[in-house]
N, C-alpha and C positions, 0 to 999 in steps of 0.2 A: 345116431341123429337126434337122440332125445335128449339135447343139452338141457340143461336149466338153468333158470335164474330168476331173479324179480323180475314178474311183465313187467313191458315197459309202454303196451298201453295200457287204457285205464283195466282194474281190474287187474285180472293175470291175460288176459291175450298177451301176443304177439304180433305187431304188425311187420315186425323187420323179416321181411321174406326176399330181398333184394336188396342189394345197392345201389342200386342204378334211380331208385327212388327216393333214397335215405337222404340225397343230397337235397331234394324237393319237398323235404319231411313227411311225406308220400301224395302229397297233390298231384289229384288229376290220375291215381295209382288207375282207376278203372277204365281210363280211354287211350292212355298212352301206348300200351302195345308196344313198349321200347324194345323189349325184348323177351325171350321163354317164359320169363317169371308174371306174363301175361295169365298164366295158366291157374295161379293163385288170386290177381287183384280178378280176371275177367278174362276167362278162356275163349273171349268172342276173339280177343287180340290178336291169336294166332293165327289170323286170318293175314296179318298184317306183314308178316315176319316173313324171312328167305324160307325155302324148302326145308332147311336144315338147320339147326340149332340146337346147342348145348349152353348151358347156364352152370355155372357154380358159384356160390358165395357163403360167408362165414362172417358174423359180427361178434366182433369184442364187446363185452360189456363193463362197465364198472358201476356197479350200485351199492349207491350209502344208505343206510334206511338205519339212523338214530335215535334211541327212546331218551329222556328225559324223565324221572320219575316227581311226579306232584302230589305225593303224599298218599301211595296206594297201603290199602290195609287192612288186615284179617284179625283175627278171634285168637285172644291169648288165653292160658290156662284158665284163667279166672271168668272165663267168657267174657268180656270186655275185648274192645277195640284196641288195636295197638298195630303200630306201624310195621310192616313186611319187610322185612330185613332182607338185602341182597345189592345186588349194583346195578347198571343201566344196561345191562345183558353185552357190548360194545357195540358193533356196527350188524347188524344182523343180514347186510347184502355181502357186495364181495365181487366176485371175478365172474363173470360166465361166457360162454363160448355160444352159439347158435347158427347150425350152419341151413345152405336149402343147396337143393338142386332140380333142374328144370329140361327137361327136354323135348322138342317140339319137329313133327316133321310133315312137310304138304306129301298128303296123297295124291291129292288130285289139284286142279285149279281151286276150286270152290270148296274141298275140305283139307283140314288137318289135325291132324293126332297130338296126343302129347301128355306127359307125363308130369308130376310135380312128388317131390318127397321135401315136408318139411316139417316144423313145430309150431303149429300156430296158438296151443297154451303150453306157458309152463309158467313154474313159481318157486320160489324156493327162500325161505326166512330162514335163519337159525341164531341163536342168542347161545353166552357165556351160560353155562349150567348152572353157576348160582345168582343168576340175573333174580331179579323183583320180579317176573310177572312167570317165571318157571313154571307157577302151576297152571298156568293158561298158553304157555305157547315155550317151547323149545326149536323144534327143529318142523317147519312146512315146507313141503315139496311136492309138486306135481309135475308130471312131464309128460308131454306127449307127441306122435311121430305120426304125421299123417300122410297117406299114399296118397295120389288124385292123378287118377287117368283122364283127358278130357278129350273133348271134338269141339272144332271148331265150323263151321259151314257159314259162307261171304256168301248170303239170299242175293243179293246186289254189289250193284257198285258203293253203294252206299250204304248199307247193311249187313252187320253181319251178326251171328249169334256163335252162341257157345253154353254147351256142359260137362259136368265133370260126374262123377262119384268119390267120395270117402273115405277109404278103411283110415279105422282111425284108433291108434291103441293111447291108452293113458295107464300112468303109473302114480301115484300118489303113495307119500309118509308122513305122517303125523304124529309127534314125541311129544310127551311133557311130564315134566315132574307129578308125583303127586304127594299130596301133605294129608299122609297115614294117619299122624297123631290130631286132625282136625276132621277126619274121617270115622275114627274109631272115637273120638268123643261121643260123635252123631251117630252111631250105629249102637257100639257097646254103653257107652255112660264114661263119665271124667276118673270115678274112684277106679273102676276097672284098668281104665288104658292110663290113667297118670301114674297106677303102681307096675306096670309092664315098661314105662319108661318112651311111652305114645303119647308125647304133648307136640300141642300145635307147633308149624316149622323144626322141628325138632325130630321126625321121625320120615327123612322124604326117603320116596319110593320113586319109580320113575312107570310109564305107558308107551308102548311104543305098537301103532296101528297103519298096518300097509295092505294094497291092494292093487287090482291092474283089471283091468277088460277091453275088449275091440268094440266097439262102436260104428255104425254105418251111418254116412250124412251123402247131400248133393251140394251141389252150386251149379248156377248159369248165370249168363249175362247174354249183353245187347250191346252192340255201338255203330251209334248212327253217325256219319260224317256229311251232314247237311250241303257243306262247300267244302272243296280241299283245303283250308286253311283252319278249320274246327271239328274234333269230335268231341261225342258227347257218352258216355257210357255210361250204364247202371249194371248190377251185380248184386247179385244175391247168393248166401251161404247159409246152408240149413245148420237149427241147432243138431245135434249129435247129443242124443241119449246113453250116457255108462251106469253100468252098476260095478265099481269095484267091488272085490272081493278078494278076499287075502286072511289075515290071521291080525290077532292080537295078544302082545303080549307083553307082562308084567315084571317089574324089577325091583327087589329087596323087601319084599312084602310081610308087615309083620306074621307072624303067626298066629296071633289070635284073630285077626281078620282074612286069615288067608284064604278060605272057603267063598269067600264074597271074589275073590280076583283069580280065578281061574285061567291059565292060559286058552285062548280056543280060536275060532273062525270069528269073520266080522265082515259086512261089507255098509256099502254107503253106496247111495243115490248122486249123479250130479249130472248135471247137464250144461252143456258148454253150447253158449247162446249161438242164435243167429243172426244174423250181421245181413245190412241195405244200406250197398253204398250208390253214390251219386256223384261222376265226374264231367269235368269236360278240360278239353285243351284246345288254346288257338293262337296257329300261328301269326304271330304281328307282322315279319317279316323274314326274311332270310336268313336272321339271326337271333332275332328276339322272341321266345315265344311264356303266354302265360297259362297258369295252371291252378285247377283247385277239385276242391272234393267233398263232401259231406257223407257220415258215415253215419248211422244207426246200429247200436250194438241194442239185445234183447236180453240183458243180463235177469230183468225179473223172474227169471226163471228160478235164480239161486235164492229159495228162501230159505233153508235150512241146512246146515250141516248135521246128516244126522247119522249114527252109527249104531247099527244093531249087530247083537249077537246070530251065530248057524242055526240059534232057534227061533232068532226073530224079537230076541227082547231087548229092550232099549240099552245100550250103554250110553250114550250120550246123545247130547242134540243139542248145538247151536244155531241159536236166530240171525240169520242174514240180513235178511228182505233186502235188497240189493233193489237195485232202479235202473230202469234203461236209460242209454248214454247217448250222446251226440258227440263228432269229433269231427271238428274243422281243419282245414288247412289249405292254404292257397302257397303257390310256389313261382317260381320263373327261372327259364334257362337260357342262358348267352352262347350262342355258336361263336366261338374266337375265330377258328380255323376249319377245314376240313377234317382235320382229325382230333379236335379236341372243343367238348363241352361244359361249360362252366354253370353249378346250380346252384338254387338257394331255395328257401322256404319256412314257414312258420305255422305250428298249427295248436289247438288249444285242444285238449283231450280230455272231456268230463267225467270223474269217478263215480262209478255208479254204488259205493260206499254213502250209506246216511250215515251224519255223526252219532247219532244213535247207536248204530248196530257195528260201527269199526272196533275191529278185534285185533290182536296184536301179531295174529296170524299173517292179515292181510292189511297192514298199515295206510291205506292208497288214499291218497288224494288227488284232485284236478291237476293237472300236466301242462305246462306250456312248451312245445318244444323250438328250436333254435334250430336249422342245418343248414350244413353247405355243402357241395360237392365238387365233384367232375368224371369226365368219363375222357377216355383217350383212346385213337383208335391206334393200336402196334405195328398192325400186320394188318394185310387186304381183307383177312378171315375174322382176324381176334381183338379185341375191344377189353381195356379196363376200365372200371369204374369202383369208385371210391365215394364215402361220405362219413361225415361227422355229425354228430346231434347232441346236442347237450339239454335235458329238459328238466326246466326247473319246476319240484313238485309243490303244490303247495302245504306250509307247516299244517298238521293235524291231530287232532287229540285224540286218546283212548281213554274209556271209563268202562271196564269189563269187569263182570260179578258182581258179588255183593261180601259185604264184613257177613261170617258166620260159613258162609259156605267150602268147600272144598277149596274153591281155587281162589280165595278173597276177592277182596276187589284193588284193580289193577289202574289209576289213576295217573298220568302221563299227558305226553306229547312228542311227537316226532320231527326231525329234520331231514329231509329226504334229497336227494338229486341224482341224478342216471347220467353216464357219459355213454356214449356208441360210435364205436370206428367199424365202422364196414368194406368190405373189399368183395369184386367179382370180377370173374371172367367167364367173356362171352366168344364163343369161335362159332362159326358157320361152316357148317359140315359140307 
């Protein structure tokens, strides 16, 4: 269940936990209660739903994420500036798969049970090995697979609530080249490592750091349905504190520095924010109905990537400071027939990335997404639903490091855009 890929919202989240939404570019995700996958936008839903229900769904992805190089550049023999030799690393997205599953069942009139297994982050970059920015970013991945048992309880005719719990495992890998001969200038001196045959770009080595932990978070929600014709839902999902932990280790290491890169243990801090959303839907008429949503993500959480040693001493630390986000989106859907639903929507998803601090890791810019859909109903029991999204990201720059240091400095610009075909089905047990 722990696919990867580039989030595809802002950040590395994951919003695609359905398709039945995908088509509404998820407007309205917290009051609609279309179906199991209520369990994720707002477990109050399942108040809403038959006795019995099973959800499954799976989104294709296809992500470009292009660098362009604008003249990035490191420290030559002579200690002077000179241009980083390499290519545009090619398309550093690619294919990804993400599936969920959901299932939901009434105990009683007034409550119900239900289950969700899905990934709501993952990320995944990876560039040509002898790309320009190799000493700052090769290969980023995270992934991760999260349980959510929840209950839901209908207070009224008009009210109802819902909670969930957590377990939540993530996996993260982080590669990159390293440039030994601009390392061993800085450690040993130039006469030493230029007659060992350790000059700058000239001597690369490679790092390669993984990790994994379980994590425990909640979520609830609320939805109130004023008139049968409008609800209106809010939903909340707590951040989820990891500490990976895993190993680190080192590739073609010269020998006179070798004491300094010892294979061993390593872990990193991260916290995967939490998110206040705000829906409502209402129905126009028999067929027409509209949809929207406001999302709050608390990404400030993420101010540092930082990696220490099993005794605690630093090997690295990158500066985030990341900013909390807001995502719009308003949607509408056309009843054609009794068994078939027609959607659309559009929504605007803010990267919580400063220009400042975007790193080639996490390329992200603001999101405008595009979707359409439909749902179809087969069988008395079973229901398909399908959607499309195409989000256009917007072009963004990188300026990471500096001339002199290990990883130079890496000067660019990205062309980015996400395609998403989604498919699910829904049976009533």
């Amino acid at each position: 269940m722990g696919a990867t890929g580039v989030a595809n919202a802002a950040g590395f989240a994951l919003i695609e936990q359905n398709a039945s939404g995908m088509g509404n570019a998820f407007a309205g995700a917290a009051a609609t209660a279309e179906d199991a996958s209520t369990i994720f936008f707002n477990p109050a839903g399942m108040s809403y739903l038959p006795d019995n229900q099973l959800v499954v769904a799976g989104h294709a992805l296809r992500i470009s994420a292009k660098f362009s190089n604008h003249g990035s550049r490191t420290i030559s023999p002579l200690g002077t500036s000179v241009a980083m030799f390499g290519g545009n690393g090619g398309d550093a997205g690619g294919w990804a798969f993400v599936p969920n599953f959901y299932f939901a069942k009434a105990v009683t009139d007034k409550i119900h049970l239900g289950i969700g297994v899905n990934a709501p982050f993952s990320l995944k970059t990876e560039y040509d090995n002898g790309w320009v920015g190799r000493y700052s970013a090769l290969r980023s991945e995270v992934a991760t697979i999260n349980i959510n048992p929840s209950i839901a309880f209908k207070a009224s005719d008009r009210l109802s609530l819902g909670a969930g719990v957590n377990f939540q495992r993530s996996e993260a890998t982080l590669t990159n080249a390293l440039d030994f001969g601009t390392i061993c200038y800085g450690v040993v001196g130039p006469v030493s490592c230029g007659g060992a045959g350790l000059t700058p770009q000239n001597a690369d080595g490679s790092v390669s750091v993984k990790g994994d932990d379980w994590g425990l978070g909640y979520n609830f929600g609320a939805i109130l349905q004023p008139v049968q014709s409008t609800r209106i839902g809010v939903a909340y999902r707590s951040k989820i504190h990891h500490t990976l932990e895993g190993n680190i280790s080192y590739g073609n290491v010269p020998a006179l520095i070798s004491p300094l890169f010892a294979n061993g243990t390593a872990a990193a801090k991260l916290d995967l924010p939490a998110t206040l959303s705000a829906s409502i839907t209402h129905q126009l008429n028999d067929r027409w109905a509209l949809l929207a949503d406001v999302t709050w993500t608390q990404w400030d959480k993420f101010r540092q990537l930082r990696i220490v040693s099993g005794s605690g001493a630093q090997i690295s630390n990158q500066p985030e400071n990341w900013q909390n986000t807001m995502r719009y989106s308003i949607g509408t859907s056309y009843r054609y027939n009794e068994n078939l639903k027609l959607r659309a929507g559009i929504a605007y998803d803010e990267s919580p990335v400063p220009d400042v601090y975007r790193t080639s890791r996490i390329p992200d810019g603001d999101r405008t997404w595009l979707s359409f859909g439909a749902g179809y109903k087969i069988s008395p029991n079973g229901r398909l639903d399908a959607g499309f999204a195409h989000l256009f990201v917007k072009d963004t720059a990188v300026s990471q490091g500096a001339v002199g240091t290990a990883t130079g400095q890496l000067l660019g610009g990205y062309d980015n855009n996400i395609n998403i075909l989604s498919i699910q089905y829904t049976h009533n047990l």
